[in-house]
C-alpha positions in Angstrom: -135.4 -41.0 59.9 -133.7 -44.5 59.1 -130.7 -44.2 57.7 -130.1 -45.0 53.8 -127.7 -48.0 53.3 -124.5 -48.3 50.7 -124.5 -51.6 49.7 -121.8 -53.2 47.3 -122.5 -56.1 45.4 -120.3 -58.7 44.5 -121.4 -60.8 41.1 -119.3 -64.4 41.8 -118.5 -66.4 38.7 -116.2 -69.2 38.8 -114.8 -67.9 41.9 -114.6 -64.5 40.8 -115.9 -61.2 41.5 -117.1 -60.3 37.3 -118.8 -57.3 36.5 -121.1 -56.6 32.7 -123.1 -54.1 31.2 -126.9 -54.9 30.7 -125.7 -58.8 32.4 -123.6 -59.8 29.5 -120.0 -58.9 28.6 -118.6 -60.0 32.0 -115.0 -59.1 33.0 -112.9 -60.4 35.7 -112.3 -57.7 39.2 -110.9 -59.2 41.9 -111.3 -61.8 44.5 -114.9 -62.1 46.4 -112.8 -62.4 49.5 -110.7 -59.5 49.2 -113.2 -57.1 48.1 -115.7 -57.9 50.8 -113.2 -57.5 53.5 -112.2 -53.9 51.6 -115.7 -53.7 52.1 -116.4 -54.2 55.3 -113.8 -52.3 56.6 -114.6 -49.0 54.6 -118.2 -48.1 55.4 -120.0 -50.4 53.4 -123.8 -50.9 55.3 -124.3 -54.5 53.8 -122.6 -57.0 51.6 -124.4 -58.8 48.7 -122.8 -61.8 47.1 -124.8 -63.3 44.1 -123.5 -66.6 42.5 -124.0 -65.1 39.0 -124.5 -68.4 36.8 -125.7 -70.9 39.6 -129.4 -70.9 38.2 -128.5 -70.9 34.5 -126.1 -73.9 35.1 -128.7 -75.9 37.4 -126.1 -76.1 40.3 -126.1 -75.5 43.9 -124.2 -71.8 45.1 -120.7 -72.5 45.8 -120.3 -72.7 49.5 -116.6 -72.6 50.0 -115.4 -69.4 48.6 -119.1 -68.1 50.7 -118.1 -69.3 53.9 -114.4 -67.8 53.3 -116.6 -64.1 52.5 -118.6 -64.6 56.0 -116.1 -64.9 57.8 -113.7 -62.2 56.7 -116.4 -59.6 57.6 -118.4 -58.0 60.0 -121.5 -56.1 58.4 -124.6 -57.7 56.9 -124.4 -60.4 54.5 -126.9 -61.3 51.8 -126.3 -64.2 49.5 -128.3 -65.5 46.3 -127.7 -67.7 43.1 -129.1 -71.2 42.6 -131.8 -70.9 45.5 -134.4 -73.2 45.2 -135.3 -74.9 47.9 -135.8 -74.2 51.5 -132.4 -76.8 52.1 -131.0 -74.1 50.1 -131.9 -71.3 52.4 -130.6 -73.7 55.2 -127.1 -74.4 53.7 -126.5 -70.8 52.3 -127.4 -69.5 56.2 -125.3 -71.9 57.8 -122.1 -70.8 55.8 -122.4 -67.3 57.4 -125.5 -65.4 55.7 -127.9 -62.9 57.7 -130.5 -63.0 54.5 -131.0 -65.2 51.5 -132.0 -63.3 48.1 -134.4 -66.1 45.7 -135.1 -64.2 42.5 -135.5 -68.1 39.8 -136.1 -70.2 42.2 -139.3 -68.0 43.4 -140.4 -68.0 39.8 -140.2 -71.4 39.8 -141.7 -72.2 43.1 -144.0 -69.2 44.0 -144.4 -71.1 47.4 -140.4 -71.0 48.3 -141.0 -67.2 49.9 -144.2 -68.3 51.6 -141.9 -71.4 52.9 -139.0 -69.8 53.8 -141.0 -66.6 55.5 -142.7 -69.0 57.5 -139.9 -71.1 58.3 -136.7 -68.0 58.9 -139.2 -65.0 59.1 -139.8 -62.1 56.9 -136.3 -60.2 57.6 -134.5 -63.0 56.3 -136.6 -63.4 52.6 -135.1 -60.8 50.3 -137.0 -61.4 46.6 -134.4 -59.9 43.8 -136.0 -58.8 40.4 -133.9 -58.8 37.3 -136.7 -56.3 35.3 -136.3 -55.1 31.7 -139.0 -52.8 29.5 -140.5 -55.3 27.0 -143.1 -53.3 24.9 -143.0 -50.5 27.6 -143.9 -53.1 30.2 -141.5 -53.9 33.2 -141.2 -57.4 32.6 -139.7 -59.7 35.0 -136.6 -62.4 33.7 -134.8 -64.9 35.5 -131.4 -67.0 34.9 -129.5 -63.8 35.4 -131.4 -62.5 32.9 -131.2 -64.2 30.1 -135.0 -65.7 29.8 -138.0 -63.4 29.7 -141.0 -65.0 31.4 -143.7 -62.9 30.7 -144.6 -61.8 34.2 -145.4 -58.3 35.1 -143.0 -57.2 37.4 -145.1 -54.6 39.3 -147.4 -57.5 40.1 -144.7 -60.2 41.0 -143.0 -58.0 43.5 -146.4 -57.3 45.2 -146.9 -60.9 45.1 -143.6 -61.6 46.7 -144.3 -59.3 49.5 -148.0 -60.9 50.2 -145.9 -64.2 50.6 -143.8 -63.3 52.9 -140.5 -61.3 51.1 -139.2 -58.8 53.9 -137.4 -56.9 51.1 -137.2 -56.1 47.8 -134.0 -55.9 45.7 -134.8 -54.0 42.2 -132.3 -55.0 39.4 -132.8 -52.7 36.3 -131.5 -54.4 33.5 -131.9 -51.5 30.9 -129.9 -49.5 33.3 -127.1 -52.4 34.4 -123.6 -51.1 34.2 -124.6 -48.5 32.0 -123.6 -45.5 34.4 -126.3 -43.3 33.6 -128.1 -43.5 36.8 -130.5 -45.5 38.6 -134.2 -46.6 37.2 -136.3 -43.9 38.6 -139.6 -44.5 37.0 -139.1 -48.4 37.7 -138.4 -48.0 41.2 -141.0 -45.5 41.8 -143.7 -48.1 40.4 -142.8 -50.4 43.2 -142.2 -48.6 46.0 -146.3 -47.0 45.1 -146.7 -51.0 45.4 -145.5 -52.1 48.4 -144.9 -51.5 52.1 -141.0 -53.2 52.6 -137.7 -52.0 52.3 -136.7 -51.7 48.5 -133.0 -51.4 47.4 -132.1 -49.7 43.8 -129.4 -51.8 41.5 -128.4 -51.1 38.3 -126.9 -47.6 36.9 -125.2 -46.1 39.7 -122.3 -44.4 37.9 -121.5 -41.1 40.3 -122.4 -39.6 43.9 -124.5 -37.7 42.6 -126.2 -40.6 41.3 -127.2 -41.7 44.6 -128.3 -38.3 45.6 -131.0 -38.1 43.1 -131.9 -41.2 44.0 -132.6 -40.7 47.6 -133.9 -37.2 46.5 -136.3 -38.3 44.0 -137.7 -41.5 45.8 -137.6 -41.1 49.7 -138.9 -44.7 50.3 -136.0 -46.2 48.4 -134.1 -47.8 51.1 -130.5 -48.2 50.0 -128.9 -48.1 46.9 -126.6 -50.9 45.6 -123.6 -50.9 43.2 -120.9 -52.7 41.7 -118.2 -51.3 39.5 -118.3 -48.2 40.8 -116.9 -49.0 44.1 -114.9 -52.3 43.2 -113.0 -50.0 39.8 -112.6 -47.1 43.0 -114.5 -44.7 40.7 -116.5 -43.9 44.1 -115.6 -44.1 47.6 -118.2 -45.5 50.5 -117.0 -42.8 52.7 -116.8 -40.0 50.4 -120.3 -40.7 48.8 -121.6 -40.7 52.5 -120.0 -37.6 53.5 -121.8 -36.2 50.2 -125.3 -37.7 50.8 -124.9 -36.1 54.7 -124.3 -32.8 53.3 -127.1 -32.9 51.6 -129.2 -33.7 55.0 -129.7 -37.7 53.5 -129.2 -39.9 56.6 -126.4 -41.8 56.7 -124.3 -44.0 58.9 -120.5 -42.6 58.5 
């Protein structure tokens, strides 16, 4: 059985690593360099760095401060925020990136995964959802979540996928920061949907958070958190020394 990946994710604003509930009321953490090398060198599988404000603020993804991140350490690195074009994919890859994460730009440009696919292959495409219930419909937003666009979500992943995404990041929004566990009944609706690696964000809050998760939804393929790990409520190692006890695969 492949073995379930602990990713941390690192929200970059102005520099920063920052960290809301539901994507608003952002606070300062700690420096996107520092915490990545903590990161890398504690049992983290993957590192995701999202340039939080790059699509709201119509600006290309600060490349410096991502560069400085790459180089500092040695596990996967996926990097999103203000991807719109295929020169974006380009740039952000060059700077030290193993996959590129579109989640406005796609919306935007429905042809950018197709492109990119085509261009990088599959494995290097990861479409992120920011997904919130309106009217008990999982509704898809973009801009970091702060503009609704009437999409179905369920449909736009499967979408994604058909173009070309090699993986799917699912960000709850009703379950962001909140602590109260991950989005089972969203995640299940994709993962029923599509045929590529899925990873669960938004409402980690305890181990045994990630055990239900893996528990409840088999095909989910990692789970990803943030203040958990970056306020040292939860350990990487400890959390994987739980999840092997209870016979989840694991890389320790």
């Amino acid at each position: 059985m492949i073995s379930k990946r602990i990713i941390p994710c690192l929200d970059v604003k102005d520099g920063r690593v920052v960290k809301g509930v539901n994507f608003s009321g952002l606070n300062d953490v700690n420096s996107p360099v520092a915490l990545g090398q903590y990161y890398s060198d504690n049992g983290a599988d993957e590192l995701v760095f999202y340039d939080i404000t790059a699509s709201s603020e119509n600006r290309a993804l600060f490349t410096d401060i991502l560069r400085e991140v790459a180089r500092t350490i040695f596990i996967p690195l996926t990097v999103g925020g203000g991807i719109n074009a295929l020169s974006d994919f380009e740039r952000v890859l060059s700077c030290g990136a193993d996959k590129v994460s579109v989640n406005s730009g796609a919306i935007k440009n429905p042809n950018l995964i197709y492109e990119a696919a085509k261009r990088y292959g599959s494995q290097c495409v990861v479409l992120s959802a920011d997904v919130k219930r309106v009217n008990g419909k999982f509704t898809v937003f973009s801009k970091g979540g702060r503009e609704n666009t009437g999409m179905d979500a369920i449909e736009w992943i499967v979408r994604g996928v058909e173009n070309g995404a090699g993986e799917i990041v699912l960000n709850s929004i009703d379950t962001d920061g909140v602590k109260g566990g991950f989005d089972i009944p969203m995640l299940s609706s994709v993962c029923e949907r599509v045929n590529v690696p899925v990873i669960a964000s938004g409402g980690a809050g305890n181990i045994q958070h990630f055990v239900e998760l893996f528990e409840a939804l088999p095909k989910v393929d990692a789970g990803l958190a943030a203040s958990i790990f970056h306020f040292g409520e939860v350990k990487i190692s400890d959390l994987k020394h739980e999840l092997k006890k209870k016979n989840i695969p694991v890389r320790i």
